[in-house]
C-alpha positions as CSV (number, residue, x, y, z in Angstrom):
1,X,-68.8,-5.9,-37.8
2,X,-66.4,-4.8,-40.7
3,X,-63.2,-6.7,-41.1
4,X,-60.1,-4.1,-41.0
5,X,-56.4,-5.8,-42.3
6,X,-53.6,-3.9,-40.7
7,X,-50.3,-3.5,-42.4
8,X,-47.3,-2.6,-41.4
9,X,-44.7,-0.1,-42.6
10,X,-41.1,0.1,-41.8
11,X,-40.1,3.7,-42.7
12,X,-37.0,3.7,-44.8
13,X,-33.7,4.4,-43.2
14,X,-32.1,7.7,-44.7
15,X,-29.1,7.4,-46.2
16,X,-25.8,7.6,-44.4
17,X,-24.0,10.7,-45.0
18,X,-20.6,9.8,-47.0
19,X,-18.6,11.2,-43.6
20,X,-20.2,8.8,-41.9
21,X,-19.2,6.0,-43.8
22,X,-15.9,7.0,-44.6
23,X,-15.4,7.8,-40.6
24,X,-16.7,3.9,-39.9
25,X,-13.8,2.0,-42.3
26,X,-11.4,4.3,-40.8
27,X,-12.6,3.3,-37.4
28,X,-12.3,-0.6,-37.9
29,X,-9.1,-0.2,-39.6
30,X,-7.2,1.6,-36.9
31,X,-8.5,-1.4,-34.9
32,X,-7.7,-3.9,-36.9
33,X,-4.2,-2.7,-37.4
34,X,-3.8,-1.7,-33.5
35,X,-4.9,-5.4,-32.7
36,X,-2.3,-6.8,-35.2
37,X,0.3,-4.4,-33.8
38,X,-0.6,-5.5,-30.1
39,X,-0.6,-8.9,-31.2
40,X,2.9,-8.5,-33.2
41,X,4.1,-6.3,-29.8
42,X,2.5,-9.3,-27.1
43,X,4.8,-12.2,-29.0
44,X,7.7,-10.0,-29.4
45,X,7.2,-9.4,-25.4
46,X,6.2,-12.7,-25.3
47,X,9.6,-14.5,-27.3
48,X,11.7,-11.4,-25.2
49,X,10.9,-12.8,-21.8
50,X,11.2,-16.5,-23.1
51,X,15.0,-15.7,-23.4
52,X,15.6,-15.3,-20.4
53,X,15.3,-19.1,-19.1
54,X,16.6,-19.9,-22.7
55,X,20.3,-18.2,-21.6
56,X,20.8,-21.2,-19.3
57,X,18.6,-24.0,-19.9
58,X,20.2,-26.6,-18.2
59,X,20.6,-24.5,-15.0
60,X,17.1,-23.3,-14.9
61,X,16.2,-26.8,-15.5
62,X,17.9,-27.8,-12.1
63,X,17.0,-24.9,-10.7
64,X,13.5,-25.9,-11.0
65,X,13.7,-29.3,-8.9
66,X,14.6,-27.4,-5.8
67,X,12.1,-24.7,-6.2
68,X,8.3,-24.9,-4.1
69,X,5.3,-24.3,-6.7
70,X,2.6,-21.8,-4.6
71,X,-0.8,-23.4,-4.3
72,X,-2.7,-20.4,-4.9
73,X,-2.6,-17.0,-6.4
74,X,-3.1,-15.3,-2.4
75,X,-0.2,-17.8,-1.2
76,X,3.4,-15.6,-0.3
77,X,5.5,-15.9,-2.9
78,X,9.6,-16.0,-2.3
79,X,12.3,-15.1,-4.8
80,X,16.1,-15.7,-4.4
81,X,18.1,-13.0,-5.8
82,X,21.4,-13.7,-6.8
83,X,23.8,-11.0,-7.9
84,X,26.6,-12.6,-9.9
85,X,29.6,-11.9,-12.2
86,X,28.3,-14.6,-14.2
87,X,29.7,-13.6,-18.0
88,X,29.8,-15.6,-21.2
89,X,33.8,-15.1,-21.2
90,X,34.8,-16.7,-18.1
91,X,36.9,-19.5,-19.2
92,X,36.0,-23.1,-18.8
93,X,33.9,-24.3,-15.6
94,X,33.8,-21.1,-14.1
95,X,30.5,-20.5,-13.3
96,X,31.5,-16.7,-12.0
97,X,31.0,-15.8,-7.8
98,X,27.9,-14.2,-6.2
99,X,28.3,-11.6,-3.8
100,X,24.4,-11.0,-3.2
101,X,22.4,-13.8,-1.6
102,X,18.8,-12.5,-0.7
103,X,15.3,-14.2,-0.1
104,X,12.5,-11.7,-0.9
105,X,9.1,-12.5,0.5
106,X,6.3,-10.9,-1.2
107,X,2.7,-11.2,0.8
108,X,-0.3,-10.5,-1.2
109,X,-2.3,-10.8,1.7
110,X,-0.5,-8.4,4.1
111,X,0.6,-6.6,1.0
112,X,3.9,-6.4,2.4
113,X,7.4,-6.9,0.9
114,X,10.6,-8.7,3.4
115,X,13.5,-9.2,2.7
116,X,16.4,-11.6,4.3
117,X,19.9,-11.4,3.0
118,X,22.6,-13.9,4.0
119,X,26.7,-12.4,4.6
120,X,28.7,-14.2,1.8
121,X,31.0,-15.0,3.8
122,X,28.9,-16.7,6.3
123,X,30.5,-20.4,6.5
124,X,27.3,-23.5,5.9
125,X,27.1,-26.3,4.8
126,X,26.9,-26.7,1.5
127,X,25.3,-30.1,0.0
128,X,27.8,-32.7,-0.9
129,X,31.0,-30.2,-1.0
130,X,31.3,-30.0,3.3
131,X,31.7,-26.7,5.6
132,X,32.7,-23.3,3.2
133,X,31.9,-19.2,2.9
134,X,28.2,-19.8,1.4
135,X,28.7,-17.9,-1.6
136,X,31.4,-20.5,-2.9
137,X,28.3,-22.7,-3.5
138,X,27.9,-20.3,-6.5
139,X,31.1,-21.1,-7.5
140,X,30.6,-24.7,-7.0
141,X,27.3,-25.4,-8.7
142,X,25.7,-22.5,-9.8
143,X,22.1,-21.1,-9.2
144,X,21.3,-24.8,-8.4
145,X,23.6,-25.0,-5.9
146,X,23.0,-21.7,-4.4
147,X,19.1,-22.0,-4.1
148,X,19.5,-25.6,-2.5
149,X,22.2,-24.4,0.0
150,X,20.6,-21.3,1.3
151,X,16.7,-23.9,1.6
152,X,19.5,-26.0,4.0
153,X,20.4,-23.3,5.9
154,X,17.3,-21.3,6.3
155,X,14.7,-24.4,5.7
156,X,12.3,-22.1,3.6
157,X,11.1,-22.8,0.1
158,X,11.6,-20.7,-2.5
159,X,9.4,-20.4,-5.5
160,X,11.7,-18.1,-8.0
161,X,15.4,-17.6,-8.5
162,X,16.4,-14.7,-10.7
163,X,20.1,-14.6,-11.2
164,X,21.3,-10.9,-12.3
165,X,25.1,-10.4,-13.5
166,X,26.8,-7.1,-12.2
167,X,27.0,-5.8,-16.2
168,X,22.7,-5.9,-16.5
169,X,22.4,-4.6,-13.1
170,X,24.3,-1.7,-14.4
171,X,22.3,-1.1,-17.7
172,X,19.0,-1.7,-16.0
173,X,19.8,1.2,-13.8
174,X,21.0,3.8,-16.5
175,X,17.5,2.4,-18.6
176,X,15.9,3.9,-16.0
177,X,17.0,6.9,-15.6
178,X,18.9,6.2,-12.3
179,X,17.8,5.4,-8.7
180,X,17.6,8.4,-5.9
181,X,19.1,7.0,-2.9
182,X,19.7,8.5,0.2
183,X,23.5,8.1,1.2
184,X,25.0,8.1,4.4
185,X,28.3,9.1,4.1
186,X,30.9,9.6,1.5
187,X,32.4,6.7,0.0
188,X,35.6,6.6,-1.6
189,X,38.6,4.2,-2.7
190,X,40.7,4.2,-5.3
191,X,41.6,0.4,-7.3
192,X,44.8,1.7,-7.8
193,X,46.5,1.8,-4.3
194,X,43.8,-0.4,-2.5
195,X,43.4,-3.2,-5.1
196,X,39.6,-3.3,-4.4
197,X,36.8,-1.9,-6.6
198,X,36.6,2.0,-7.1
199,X,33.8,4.3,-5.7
200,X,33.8,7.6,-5.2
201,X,29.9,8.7,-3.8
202,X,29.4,12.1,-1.8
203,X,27.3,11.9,0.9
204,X,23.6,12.9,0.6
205,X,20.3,12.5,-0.9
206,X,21.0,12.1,-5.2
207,X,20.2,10.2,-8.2
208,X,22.8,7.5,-8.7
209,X,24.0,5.8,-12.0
210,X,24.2,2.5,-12.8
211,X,27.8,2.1,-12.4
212,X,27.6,4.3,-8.6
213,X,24.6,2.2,-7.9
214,X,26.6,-1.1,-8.4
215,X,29.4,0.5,-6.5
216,X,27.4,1.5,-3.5
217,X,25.4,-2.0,-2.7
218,X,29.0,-3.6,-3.7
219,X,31.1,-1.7,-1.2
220,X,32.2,-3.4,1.8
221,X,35.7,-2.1,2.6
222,X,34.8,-0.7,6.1
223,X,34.3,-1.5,9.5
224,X,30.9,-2.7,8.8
225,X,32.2,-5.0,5.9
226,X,29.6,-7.5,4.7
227,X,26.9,-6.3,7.0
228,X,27.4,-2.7,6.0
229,X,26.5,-4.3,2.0
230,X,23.8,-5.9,3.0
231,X,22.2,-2.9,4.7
232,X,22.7,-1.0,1.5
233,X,21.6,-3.5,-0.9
234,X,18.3,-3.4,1.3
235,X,18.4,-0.5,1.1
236,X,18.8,0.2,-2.9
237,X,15.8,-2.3,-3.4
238,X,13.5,-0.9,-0.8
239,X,14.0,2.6,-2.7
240,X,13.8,1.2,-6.2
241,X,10.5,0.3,-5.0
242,X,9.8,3.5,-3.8
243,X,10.1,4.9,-7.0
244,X,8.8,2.4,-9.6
245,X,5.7,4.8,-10.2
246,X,8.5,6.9,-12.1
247,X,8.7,4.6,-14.6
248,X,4.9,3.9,-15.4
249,X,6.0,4.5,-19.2
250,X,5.0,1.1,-21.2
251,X,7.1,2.6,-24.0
252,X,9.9,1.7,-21.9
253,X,8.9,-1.7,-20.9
254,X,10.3,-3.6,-24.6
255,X,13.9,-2.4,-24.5
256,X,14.0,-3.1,-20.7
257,X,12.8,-6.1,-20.8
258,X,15.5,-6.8,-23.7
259,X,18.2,-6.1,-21.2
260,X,16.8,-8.5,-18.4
261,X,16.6,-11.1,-20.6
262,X,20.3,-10.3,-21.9
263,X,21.7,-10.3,-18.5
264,X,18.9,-12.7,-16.6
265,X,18.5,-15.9,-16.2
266,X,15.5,-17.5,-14.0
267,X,12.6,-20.3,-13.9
268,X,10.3,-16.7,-15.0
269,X,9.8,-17.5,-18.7
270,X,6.3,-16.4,-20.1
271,X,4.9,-12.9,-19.9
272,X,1.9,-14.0,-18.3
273,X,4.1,-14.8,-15.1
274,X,6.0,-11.6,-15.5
275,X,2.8,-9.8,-15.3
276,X,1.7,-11.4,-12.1
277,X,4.7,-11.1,-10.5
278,X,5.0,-7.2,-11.5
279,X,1.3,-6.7,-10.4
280,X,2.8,-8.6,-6.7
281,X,5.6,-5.6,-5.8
282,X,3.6,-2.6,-7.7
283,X,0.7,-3.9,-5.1
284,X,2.5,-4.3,-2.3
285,X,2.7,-0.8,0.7
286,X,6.1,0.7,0.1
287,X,6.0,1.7,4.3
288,X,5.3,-2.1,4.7
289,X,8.8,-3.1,3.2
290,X,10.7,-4.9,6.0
291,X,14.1,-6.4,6.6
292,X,16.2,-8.5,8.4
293,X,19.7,-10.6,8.2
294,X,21.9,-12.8,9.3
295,X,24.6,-11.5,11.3
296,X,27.1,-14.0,12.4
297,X,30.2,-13.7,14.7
298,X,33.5,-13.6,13.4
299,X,35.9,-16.6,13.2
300,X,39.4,-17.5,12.0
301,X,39.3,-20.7,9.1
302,X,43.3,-20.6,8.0
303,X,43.8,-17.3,8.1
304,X,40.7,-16.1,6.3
305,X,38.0,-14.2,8.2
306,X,35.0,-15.7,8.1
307,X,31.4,-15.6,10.2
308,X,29.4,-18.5,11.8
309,X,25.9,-18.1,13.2
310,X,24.3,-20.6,15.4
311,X,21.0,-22.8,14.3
312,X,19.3,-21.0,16.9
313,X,20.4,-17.3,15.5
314,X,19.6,-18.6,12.0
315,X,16.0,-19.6,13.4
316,X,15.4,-16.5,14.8
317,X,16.4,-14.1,11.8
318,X,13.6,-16.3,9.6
319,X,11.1,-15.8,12.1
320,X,11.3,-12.2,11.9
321,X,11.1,-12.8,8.0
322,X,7.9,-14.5,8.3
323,X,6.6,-12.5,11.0
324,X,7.9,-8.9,10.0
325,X,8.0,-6.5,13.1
326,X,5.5,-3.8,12.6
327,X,6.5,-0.4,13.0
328,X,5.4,0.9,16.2
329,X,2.2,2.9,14.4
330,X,0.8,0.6,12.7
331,X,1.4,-2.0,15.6
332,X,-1.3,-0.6,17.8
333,X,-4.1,-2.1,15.7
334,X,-3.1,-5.4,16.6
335,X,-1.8,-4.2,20.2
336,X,-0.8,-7.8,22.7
337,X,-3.2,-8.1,25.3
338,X,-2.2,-8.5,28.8
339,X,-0.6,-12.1,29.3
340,X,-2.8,-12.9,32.1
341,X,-5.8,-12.2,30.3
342,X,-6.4,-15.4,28.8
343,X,-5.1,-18.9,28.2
344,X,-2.5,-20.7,26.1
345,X,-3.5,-24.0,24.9
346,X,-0.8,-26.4,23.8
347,X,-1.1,-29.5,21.5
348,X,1.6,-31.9,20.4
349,X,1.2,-31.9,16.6
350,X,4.1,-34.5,15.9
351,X,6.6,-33.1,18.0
352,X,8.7,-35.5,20.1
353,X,6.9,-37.1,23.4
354,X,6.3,-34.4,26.3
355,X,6.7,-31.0,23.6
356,X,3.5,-29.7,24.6
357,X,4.2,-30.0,28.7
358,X,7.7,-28.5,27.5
359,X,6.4,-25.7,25.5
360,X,3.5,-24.6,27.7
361,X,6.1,-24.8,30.7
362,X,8.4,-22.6,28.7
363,X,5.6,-20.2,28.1
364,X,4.6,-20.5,32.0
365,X,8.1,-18.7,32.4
366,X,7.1,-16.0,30.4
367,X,4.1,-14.8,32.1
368,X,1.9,-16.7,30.5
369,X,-1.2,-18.9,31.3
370,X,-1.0,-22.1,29.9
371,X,-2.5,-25.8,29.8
372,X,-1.6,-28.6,28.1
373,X,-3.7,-30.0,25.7
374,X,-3.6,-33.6,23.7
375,X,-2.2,-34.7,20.4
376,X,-3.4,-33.1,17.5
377,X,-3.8,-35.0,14.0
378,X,-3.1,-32.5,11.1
379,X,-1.6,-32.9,7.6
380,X,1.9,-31.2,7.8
381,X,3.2,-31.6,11.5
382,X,6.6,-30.2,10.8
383,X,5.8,-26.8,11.7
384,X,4.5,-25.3,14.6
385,X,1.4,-23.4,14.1
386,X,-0.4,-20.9,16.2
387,X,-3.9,-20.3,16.2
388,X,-5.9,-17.1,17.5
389,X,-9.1,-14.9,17.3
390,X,-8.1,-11.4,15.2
391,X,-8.6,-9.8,19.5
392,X,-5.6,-11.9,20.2
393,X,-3.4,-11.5,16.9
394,X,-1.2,-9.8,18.6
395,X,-0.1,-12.1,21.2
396,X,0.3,-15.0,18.6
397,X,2.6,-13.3,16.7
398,X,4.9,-12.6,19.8
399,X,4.1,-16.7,21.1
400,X,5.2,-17.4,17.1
401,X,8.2,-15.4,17.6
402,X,9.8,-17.9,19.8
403,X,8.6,-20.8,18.5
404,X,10.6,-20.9,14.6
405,X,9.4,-22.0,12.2
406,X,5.8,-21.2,13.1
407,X,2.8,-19.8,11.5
408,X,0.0,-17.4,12.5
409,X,-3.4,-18.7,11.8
410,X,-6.4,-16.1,12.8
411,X,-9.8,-18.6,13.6
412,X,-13.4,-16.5,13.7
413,X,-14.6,-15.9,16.9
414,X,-17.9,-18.3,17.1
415,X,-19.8,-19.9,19.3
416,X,-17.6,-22.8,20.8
417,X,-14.2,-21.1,20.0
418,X,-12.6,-20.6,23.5
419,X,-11.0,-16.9,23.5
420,X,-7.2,-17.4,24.2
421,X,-4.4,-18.8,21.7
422,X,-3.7,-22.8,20.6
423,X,-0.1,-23.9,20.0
424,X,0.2,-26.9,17.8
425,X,3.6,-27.8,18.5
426,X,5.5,-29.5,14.8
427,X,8.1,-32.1,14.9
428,X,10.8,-29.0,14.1
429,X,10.6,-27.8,16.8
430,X,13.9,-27.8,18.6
431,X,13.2,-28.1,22.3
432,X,13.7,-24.0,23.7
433,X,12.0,-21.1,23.0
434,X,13.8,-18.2,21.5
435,X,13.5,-15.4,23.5
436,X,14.1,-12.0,21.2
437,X,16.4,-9.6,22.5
438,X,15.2,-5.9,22.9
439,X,16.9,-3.7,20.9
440,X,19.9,-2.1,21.9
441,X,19.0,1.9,22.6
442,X,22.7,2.6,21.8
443,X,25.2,5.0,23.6
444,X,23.9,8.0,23.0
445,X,20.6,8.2,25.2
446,X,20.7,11.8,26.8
447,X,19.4,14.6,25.2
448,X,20.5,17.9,25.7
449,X,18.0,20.7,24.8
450,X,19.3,24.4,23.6
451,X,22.0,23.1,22.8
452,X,23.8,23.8,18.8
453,X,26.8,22.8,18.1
454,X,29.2,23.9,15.3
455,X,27.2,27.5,14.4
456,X,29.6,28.4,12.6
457,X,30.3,26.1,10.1
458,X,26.3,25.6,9.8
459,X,26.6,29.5,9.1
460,X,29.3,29.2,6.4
461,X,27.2,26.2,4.1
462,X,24.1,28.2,5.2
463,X,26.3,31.4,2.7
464,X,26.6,28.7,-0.5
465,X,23.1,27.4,-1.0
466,X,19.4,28.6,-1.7
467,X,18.1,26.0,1.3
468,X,16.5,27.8,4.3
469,X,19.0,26.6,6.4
470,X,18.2,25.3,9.8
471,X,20.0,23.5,12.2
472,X,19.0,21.4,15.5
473,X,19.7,22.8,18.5
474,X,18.6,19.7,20.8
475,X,22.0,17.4,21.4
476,X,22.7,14.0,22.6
477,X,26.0,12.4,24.4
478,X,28.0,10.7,21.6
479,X,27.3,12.6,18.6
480,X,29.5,14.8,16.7
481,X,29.8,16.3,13.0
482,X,32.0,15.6,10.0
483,X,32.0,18.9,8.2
484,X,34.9,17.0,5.7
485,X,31.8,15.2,4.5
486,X,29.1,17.7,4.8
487,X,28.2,19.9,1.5
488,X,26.3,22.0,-0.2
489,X,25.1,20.5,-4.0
490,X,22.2,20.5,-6.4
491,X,20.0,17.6,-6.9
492,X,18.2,17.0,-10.6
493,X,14.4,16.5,-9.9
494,X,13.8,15.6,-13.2
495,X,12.3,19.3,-14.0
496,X,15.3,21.7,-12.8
497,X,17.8,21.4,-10.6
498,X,17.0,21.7,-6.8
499,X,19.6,23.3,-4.6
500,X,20.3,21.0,-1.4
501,X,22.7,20.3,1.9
502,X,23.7,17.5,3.7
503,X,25.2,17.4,7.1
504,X,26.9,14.1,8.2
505,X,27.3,13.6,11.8
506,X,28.7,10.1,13.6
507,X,28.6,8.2,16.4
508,X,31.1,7.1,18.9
509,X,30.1,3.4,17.5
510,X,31.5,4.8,14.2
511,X,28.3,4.6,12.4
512,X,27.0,7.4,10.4
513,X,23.8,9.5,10.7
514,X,23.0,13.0,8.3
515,X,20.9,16.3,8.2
516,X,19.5,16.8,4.9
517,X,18.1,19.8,3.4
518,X,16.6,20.8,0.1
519,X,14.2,23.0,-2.5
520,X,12.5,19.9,-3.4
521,X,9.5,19.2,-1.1
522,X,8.0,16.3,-3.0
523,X,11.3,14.1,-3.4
524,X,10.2,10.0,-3.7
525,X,12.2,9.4,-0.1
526,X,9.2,11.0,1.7
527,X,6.4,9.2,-0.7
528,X,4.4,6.5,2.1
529,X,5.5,7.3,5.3
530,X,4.5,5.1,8.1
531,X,3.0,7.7,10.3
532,X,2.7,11.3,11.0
533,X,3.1,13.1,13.9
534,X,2.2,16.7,14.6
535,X,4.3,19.1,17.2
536,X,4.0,22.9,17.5
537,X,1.9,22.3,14.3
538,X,4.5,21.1,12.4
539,X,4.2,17.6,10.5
540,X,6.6,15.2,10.7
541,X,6.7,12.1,8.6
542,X,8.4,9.2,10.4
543,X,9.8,6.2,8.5
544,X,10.2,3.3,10.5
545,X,12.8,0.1,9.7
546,X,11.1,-2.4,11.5
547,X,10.8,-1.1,15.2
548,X,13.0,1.6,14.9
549,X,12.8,5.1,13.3
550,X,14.8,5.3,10.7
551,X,14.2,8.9,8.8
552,X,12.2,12.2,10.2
553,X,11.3,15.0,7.7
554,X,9.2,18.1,7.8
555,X,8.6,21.1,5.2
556,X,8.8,24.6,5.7
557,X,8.1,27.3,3.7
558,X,9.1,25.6,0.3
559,X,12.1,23.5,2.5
560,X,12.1,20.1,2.9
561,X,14.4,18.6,6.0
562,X,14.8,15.5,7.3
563,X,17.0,13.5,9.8
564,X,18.5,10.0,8.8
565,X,19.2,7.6,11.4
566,X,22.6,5.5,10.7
567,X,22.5,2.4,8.6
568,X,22.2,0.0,11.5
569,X,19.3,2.6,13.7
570,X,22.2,3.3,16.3
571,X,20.1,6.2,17.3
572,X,16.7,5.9,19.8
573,X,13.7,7.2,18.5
574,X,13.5,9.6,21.1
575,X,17.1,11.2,20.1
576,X,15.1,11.1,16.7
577,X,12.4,13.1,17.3
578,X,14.7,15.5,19.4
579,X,17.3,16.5,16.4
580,X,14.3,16.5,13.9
581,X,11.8,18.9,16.4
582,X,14.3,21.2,17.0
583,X,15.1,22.9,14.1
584,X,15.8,26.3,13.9
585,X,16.9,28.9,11.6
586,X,20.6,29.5,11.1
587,X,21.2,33.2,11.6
């Protein structure tokens, strides 16, 4: 047989064209100089964002022995805001005041955002100065002081502080090209005869400055005082998340984060945190943005008006932090089941002898059925925790409701697992239940149908705008219009100017609830409405705070209108619904 040697040949490669080559250096230059220039633009960010716990180290040093480190990335995480006058003139041991105290609670598992504010002139304790207003802890001690005072008096850990002065709040809005924010009513004083702060705001939906914006969550020279501030502040924040897809340019993100860090200090000092806690809001729903506050009753201390709330009212608010009521759409998925459709189990869990026969009594009063169980060994026994199957999530949340502080556990359902709720009871708890109130449905509860009022001054604005006006012509006892307020104006959408309407109305409370009408159908107050609800055809969005509607809009041929309950939801939901369904022309 003939031996055969095989060889192999690699063809040549042809040559590569010039282009080719010329196009390849090109190529790994460009990326070569654009990973140097990201690498320059990271430690510029990088040093920028550093400054910010460098403007005050020793205070973000002490700050940072009262804060609570989360234990993983899925864990809630809670940032006090203080808004200060903090300035680098203020003369020697003046530390500046705070007039904003407010505990924001972002849930990455819930992706939800709550907020609890605190009135400043809510009288605590403050550690080792006695009984004062709580904001004077600012004045006292600081941001240290602050964050340890308010963990007294609500007994939750906070993770973050960021601590804002008045001047960066100012240039952080104007950065950004201002805030839309829907206002109530018109807002006016002038320093000059009143001694107080200046505003002067029109009522209606609009794009507010910096310097507006800072007067509008500052204001509190009303009948609503503190509580009216707080409202707005919650209100500015649950809008400037609303709208932070405007400002998707990274171009922007250097210079702003030069002002922050200007007019900033907290325990937040490396990008890589900043990151993660940007990716937290930008993640979280803006319909699942809830809040809730201290109220307090009035008191006399010398003189000065002040407000005191009980433990138990203090309790309560931060229950309805942790356990944000959701709006009633949204609710149904995890609707209660009838209380005597299964059984309460309660454990002791370190609570004081006979807390479990207590509790389960307590809940016995409430229509439920209950047995006692034994003591429970666990690692943390300070707080009460409440354990259910997802079918019965619904009924924790109203057992954990009254049981503060408590938290909602949800166990699989398996073989084994009785179906029902568990109560561990924890050594805080305080010996009652706390019963929630229903909301108040207000004074004005009957509706009128066919019924307009004011036609003719609907029909003269109707002559000065572009709007489709429409009016409603369903009524309700207690309600009445301030045309002094009401206007016709033209809102900036960023591409032309949109003509628009606002009619204010009141209440007999004295709050303040508005028509609005514009040319703008896609405006960001109307972005992630919490449900949708069709009559006659028509769509209308409802925005909920909490359990109660807050804001109704439709469109129409090219109109957007929309119905804004007052500041406090002094209006029912079915008055609501009424005004915003029965729009009709103005002729």
């Amino acid at each position: 047989m003939p031996q055969y040697t095989r060889y192999t040949v690699t063809p040549r490669k042809p040559a590569t064209p010039l282009w080719v080559r010329v196009l390849k250096w090109t190529v790994m230059v460009i990326v070569v100089l654009t990973a140097t220039t990201v690498g320059m633009a990271f430690g510029y960010l990088q040093t920028t964002v550093a400054q910010i716990a460098k403007n005050d180290p020793v205070t973000v040093q002490k700050v940072r022995k009262e804060l609570t480190a989360t234990r993983t990335m899925h864990d809630p995480v809670n940032f006090l805001i203080l808004g200060s006058d903090r300035r680098r003139n203020l003369g020697p041991g003046d530390v500046g005041r705070s007039d904003t105290l407010m505990l924001v609670r972002i849930n990455p598992a819930t992706k939800s955002i709550s907020m609890l504010s605190v009135p400043r002139d809510l009288r605590v304790e403050i550690p080792g100065y006695g009984s004062d207003r709580i904001n004077a802890a600012y004045s006292y001690g600081g941001a240290p002081l602050s964050v340890k005072t308010f963990k007294t008096l609500t007994g939750l850990p906070v993770n973050h502080f960021i601590d804002v002065n008045f001047v960066g709040f100012v240039d952080i809005v104007d950065y950004l090209g201002g805030v839309y924010v829907d206002v109530d009513r018109q807002y006016y004083n002038d320093t000059a005869y009143t001694g107080y702060a200046s505003i002067d705001i029109k009522a209606g939906y609009q794009k507010l400055d910096g310097r507006d914006a800072l007067a509008f969550v500052r204001f509190r020279h009303d009948q609503f005082g503190d509580w009216g501030r707080i409202q707005r502040q919650q209100l500015f924040l649950r809008e400037l998340k609303r709208q932070a897809v405007r400002w998707g340019n990274v171009t922007k993100v250097p210079k702003l984060l030069e002002i922050v860090s200007k007019n900033t200090i907290s325990d937040i000092a490396s990008l890589k945190q900043l990151i993660t806690m940007t990716e937290l809001v930008l993640g979280a729903n803006t319909s699942h943005i809830y809040q809730t506050h201290i109220v307090g009753t009035p008191i006399d201390v010398g003189g000065a008006a002040e407000l005191q709330a009980t433990q138990q009212e203090v309790s309560s608010v931060v229950q309805q932090f942790l356990h944000p009521e959701l709006p009633p759409v949204e609710k149904a998925s995890v609707k209660p089941q009838p209380k005597t459709s299964f059984t309460v189990t309660v454990s002791n869990g370190g609570a004081a002898a006979g807390s479990a026969a207590s509790v389960a009594s307590q809940l016995t009063a409430q229509g439920y059925q209950t047995v006692v169980g034994g003591d429970v060994v666990q690692a943390d026994t300070s707080s009460t925790v409440v354990y259910a199957t997802r079918s019965y999530l619904g009924n924790a949340r109203q057992i954990a409701a009254m049981l503060p502080p408590c938290s909602v556990v949800t166990v699989p359902r398996s073989p084994g697992v009785q179906p029902g709720v568990s109560v561990t009871v924890g050594s805080s708890f305080g010996g009652q239940l706390v019963v929630p109130q229903k909301p108040s449905s207000g004074p004005a509860t009957q509706i009128v149908q066919d019924s307009p009022q004011d036609v003719s001054q609907w029909r003269q604005l109707a002559g000065q705008t572009k709007v489709k006006v429409r009016m409603p012509t369903a009524w309700a006892t207690g309600l009445a219009y301030d045309w002094a307020m009401s206007r016709t104006y033209t809102i900036p959408t960023g591409h032309r100017n949109a003509a628009a309407m606002v009619v204010v109305g009141t209440t007999t409370a004295g709050g303040y609830w508005h028509v609005q009408e514009m040319r703008w159908t896609n405006p960001p107050a109307i972005a992630s409405p919490d449900g949708v609800k069709t009559v006659d055809g028509v769509q209308y969005l409802q925005f909920y705070n909490g359990q109660r509607l807050h804001m109704v809009a439709f469109k129409m041929k090219r109109n957007l209108y929309w119905v804004t309950n007052t500041i406090d939801n002094e209006l029912p939901d079915d008055v609501m619904m009424a005004l915003a369904t029965s729009f009709k022309p103005v002729k």
